[in-house]
N, C-alpha and C positions, 0 to 999 in steps of 0.2 A: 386276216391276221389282226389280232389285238395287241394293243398297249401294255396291255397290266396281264395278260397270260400265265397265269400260273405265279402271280403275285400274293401277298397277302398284304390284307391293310387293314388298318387303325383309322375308324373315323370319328373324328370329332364334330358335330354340326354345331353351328348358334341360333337360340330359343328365338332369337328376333332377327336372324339371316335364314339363312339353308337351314332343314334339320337334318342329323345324319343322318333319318331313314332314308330322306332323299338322296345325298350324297352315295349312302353304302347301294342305293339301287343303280344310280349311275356306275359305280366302280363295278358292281358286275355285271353288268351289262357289257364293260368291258374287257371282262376277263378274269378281273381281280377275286382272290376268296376274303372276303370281308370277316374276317377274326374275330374287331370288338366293335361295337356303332355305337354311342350316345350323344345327347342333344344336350348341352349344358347354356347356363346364362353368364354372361360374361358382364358384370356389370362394375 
């Protein structure tokens, strides 16, 4: 059973943290359908 099963998600990553490709690969690995991904800089 997963988490995010049949979820959808919005990821946001940061340029100098996480990037979202990484995030949106975790999210479905958990189940989640990843809708929009980008990596912005928050400065």
């Amino acid at each position: 059973m997963s988490i995010l099963k049949g979820r959808k998600a919005i990821i946001i990553g940061d340029r100098d943290g996480i990037p979202g490709m990484a995030i949106a690969a975790c999210a479905e690995s958990a189940g989640a359908e990843v809708v929009f991904s980008s990596t912005e800089c928050f400065v």
